[in-house]
C-alpha positions in Angstrom: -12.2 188.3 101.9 -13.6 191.4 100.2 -14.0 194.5 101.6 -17.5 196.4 101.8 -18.0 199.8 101.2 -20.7 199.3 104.4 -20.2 197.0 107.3 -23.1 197.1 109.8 -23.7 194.3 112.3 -23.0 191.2 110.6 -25.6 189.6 113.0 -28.5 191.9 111.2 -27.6 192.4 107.9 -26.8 189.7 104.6 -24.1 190.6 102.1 -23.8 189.5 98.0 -21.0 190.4 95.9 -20.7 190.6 92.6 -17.5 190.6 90.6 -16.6 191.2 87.0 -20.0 192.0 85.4 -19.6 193.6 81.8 -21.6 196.6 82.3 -20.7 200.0 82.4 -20.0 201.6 85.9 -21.5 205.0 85.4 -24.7 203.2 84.6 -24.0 201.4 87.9 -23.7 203.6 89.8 -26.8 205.3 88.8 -28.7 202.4 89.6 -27.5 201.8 93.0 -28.0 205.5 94.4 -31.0 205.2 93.5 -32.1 201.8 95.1 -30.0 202.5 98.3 -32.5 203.4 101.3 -34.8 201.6 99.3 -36.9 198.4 101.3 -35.9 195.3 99.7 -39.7 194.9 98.5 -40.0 198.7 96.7 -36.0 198.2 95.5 -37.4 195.3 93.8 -40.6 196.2 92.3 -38.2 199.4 91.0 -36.0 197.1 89.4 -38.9 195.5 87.7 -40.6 198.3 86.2 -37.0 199.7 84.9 -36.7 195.7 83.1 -40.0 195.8 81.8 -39.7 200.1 80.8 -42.5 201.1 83.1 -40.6 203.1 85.1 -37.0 205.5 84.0 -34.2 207.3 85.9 -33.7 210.5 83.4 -35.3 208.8 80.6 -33.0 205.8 80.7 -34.1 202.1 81.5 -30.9 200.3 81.9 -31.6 196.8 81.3 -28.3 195.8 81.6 -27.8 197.0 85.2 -31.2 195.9 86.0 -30.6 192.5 85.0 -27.3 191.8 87.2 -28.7 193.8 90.1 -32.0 191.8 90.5 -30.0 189.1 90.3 -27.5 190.0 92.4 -30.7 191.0 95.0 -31.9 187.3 95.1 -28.5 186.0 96.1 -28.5 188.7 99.0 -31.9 187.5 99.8 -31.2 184.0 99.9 -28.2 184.9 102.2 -30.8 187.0 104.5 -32.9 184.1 104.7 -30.6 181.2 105.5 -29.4 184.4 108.9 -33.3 184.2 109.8 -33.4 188.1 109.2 -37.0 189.3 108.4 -37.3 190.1 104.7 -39.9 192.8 105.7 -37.2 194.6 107.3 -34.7 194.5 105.1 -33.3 197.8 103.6 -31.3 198.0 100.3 -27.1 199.5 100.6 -25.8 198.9 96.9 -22.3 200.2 95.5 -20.6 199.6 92.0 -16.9 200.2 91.9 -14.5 199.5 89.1 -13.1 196.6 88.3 -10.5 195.7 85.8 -9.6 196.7 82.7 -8.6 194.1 79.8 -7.4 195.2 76.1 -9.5 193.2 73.6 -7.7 190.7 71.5 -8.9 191.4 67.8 -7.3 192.2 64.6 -4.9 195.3 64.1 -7.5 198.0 63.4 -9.2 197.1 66.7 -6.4 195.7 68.8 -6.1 198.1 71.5 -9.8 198.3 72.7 -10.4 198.4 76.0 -13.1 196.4 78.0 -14.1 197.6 81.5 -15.6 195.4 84.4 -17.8 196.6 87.2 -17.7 195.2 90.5 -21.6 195.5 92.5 -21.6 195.2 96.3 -25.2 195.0 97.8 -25.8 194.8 101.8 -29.2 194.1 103.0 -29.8 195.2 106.6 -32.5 194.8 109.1 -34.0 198.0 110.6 
């Protein structure tokens, strides 16, 4: 069982996990500051416009956030829908912590690289 950074009422809100996405955490966590307090509609039409470079946060898009969030949104979703929650009242809690680190297995100039792993948690609540 993993533990959430936010635990409201389990009978109101949906939770998706996601574990072990190669993306960078700073970026992450970016991302989900600003999407948190977002309504799951808005956070999602902001995560559009960011994939498709409408819209920035400090002159960055980050696709590669973007991509693994929205994904990681319709899971939530899915989860809020199969609790009968009301997807107009849903409102976006997201958090990236760090995963694990793994050295890269390549030939001896490159053999110590490391590769970090970014662990998302997304709660969506009903208000």
């Amino acid at each position: 069982m993993n533990r959430y950074a936010y635990n409201p009422d389990p009978k109101k809100s949906a939770k998706a996990f996601g574990r072990g996405f190669r993306i960078s955490q700073r970026s992450s966590n970016v991302v989900c500051s600003r999407i948190s307090g977002m309504s799951l509609e808005k956070g999602r039409r902001f995560l559009m416009n960011l994939l498709i470079q409408k819209e920035s946060i400090g002159g960055k898009y980050y696709t590669n956030v973007t991509k693994e969030l929205l994904n990681l949104l319709r899971f939530a979703e899915g989860n809020a829908e199969f609790k009968g929650l009301d997807p107009g009242k849903l409102m976006i809690h997201a958090s990236a912590h760090t995963g694990f680190t793994f050295y890269r297995p390549r030939n001896w100039k490159r053999r110590m690289e490391k590769r970090k792993i970014t662990n998302i948690q997304l709660v969506l609540e009903e208000r």
